[in-house]
N, C-alpha and C positions, 0 to 999 in steps of 0.2 A: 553893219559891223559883223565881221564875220566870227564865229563864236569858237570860244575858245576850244581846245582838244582834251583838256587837260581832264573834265569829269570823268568823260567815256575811258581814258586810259586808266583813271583812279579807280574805278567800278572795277576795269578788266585785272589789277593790280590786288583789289580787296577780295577779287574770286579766287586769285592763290593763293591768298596768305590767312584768312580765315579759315578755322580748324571747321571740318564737320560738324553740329551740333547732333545730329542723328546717324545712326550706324548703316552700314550697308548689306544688301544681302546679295550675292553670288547667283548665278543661273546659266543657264546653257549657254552655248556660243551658237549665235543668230547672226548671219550675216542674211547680204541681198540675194536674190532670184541667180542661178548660175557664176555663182561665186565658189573658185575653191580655197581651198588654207591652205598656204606652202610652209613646211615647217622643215626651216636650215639646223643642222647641229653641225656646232665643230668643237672638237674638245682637242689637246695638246699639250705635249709635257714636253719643261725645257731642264735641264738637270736634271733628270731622273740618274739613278743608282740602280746597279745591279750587283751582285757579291753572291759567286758560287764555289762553292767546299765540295771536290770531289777527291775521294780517298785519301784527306787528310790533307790537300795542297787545295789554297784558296785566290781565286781570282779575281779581280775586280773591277769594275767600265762603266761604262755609261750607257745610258737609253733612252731612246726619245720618240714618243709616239706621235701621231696626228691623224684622227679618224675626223673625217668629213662625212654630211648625210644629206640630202633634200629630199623630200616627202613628199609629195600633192594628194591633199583627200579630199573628193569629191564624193560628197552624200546625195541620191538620189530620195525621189519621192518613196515613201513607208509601200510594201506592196498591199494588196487588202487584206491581209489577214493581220497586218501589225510588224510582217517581217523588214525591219532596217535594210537598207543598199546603198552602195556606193561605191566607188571606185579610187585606186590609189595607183599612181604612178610614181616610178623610181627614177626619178633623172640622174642621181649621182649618191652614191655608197660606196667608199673607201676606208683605209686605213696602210699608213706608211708608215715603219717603225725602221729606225736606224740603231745599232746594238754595237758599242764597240767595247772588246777586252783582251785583255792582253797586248792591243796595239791594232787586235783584228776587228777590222770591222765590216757587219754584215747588215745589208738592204733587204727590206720586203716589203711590197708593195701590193698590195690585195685591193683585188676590184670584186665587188661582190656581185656574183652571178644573175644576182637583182637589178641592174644598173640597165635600165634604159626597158625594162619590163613594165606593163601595167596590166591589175588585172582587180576582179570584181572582186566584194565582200558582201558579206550577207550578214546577218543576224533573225535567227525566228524572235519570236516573243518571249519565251522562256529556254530559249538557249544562248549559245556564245558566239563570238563573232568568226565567221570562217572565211576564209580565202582560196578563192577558184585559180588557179594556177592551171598556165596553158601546157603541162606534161616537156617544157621544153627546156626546164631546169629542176636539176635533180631536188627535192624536197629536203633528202639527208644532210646536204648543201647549204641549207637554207635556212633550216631550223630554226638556229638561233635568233635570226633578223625578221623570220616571221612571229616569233612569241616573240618580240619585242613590241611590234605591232599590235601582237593582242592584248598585249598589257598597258600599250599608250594607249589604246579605244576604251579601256575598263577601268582606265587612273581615275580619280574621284580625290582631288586635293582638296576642294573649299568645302565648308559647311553651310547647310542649308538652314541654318537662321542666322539672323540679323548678329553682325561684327560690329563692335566697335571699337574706336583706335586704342593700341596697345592689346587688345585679347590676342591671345596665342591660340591656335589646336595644332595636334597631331596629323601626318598623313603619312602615306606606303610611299616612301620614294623608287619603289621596283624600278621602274623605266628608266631611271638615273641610271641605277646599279647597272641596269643590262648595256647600254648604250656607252658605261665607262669598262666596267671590267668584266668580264664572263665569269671570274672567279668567285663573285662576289656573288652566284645566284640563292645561296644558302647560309649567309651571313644575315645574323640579326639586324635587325636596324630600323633607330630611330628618328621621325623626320618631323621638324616643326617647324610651322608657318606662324607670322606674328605681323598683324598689319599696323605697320609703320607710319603711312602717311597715304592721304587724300589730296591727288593733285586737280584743280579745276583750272577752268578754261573758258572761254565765252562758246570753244565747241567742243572739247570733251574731260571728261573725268578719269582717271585711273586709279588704281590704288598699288599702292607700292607696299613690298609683303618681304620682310627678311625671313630666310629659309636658313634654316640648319641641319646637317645629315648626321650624326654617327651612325656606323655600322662596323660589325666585328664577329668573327666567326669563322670555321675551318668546317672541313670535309674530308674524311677519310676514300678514297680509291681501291678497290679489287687489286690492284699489285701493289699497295701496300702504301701508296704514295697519300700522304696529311700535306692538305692544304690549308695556309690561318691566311683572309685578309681583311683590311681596318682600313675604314674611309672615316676620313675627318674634311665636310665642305662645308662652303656658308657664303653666301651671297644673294642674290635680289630675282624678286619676281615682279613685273608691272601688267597689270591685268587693266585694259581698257573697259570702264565700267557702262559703256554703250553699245558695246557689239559680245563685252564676256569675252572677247580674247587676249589669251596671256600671250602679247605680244615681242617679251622678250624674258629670258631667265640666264642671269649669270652666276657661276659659279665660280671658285676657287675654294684648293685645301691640298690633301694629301692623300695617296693610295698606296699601300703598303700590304704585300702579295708575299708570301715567305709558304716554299717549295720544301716536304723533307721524305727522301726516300734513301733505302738503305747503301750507304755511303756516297749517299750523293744531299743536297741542300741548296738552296740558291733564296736568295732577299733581293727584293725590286724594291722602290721606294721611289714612286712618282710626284711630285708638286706640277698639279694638275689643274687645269680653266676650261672651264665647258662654257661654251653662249651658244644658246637656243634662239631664236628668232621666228615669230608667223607673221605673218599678211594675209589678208584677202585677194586672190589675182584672178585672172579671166584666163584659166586652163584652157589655149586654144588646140592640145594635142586630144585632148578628150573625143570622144565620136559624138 
């Protein structure tokens, strides 16, 4: 008689639906021998608003962003003394904004000078993470998308004791902020993680973590120019609880960026989706 199917699916069935009895704890991401992490971002705004008052006559239009990113970080072995290495390649960094007012409308389309570069990182033991850049794109250039970098190597979201379902903590959402607005590097901002749910599997576990951002804050300018901006996002993190990689994080909310110099003002107001994406792949451009 050939035996029924029906326990092994009930077994496979009672592994997703039974809650955790015990909490979990967070740790590094461990993948296999010559494996690197490709980490896609794409964020986008569709109805965005823009409203600028210049001497007293007001104008008003649309704006629409779309910045694209892919990553590849490949960690080499510790050198002897304790110092971190590895290597990151740019296959693709952009940002396309379309801006229309008045009836006018204007395209930009930026390729960042990073796009199709790879180059080394370091870290000693008791310093920060550096980047060897081949002298063949200007630094000033770059700035931005390099402290971006050193702020994704230094994020520290989970806590290192044991979770259980429903605890919330705190974390720095920086990398958010840099990677959605520039304006937003000196805005307050609160960021909370809260684990949700324990998915299992007959091969793996993950844990799904609802995220919530405020942020709010301006900056004054040398000619005189006050900048206020206010991030309201909230959406999901799924961390694969065998390898520690946070294999996807979606977001949705609003950004709202309000320009004021003397007689001049402008209000943007984005409704904004970022999804983040890693994998483990087999970097065959690496040396």
């Amino acid at each position: 008689m050939t035996p029924s199917p029906l326990p092994a699916f009930a077994l496979s069935l009672a592994a997703l639906l039974i809650p955790a009895s015990a909490g979990i704890t967070f740790g590094p991401v461990h993948g296999k021998p010559g494996e690197s992490v490709r980490l896609i971002t794409h964020s986008e705004t569709h109805g965005g608003t823009i409203e600028k008052t210049l001497d007293g006559k007001t104008s008003r239009g649309s704006i629409e962003i779309i910045r694209d990113r892919e990553l590849i970080w490949t960690f080499r072995q510790p050198a002897e003394d304790g110092t971190l290495r590895g290597m990151v390649r740019v296959p693709k960094t952009t940002a396309a904004t379309k801006t229309t007012i008045d009836r006018k409308t204007e395209n930009l389309n930026d390729v960042s000078p990073l796009t199709g570069k790879m180059f080394a990182m370091t870290k000693p033991p008791k310093g920060e993470w550096s980047f060897q850049l081949d002298g063949s794109v200007p630094l000033s250039e770059t700035r931005a998308e390099i402290d971006s970098m050193k702020v994704y190597l230094k994020r520290d979201w989970y806590p290192t004791h044991e979770v259980q379902l429903g605890d919330s903590w705190e974390f720095d959402p920086i990398w958010i902020k840099m990677i959605i607005e520039r304006d937003l590097d000196k805005a307050q901002t609160i960021g909370t993680m809260s684990l949700r749910q324990i998915r299992r599997s007959t091969s793996t576990q993950t844990a799904v973590i609802d995220i919530a951002i405020h942020s709010s804050g301006g900056d004054f300018h040398r000619d005189g120019t006050e900048v206020n901006a206010t991030v309201e996002l909230s959406g999901q993190v799924i961390v694969n609880l065998g390898t520690m990689l946070d294999e996807s994080l979606t977001l949705k909310g609003t950004v709202t960026t309000t320009t004021d110099r003397v007689s001049e003002s402008s209000k943007i107001k984005l409704p904004i989706s970022l999804v983040a994406t890693k994998s483990f792949i087999k970097d065959t451009a690496l040396p």
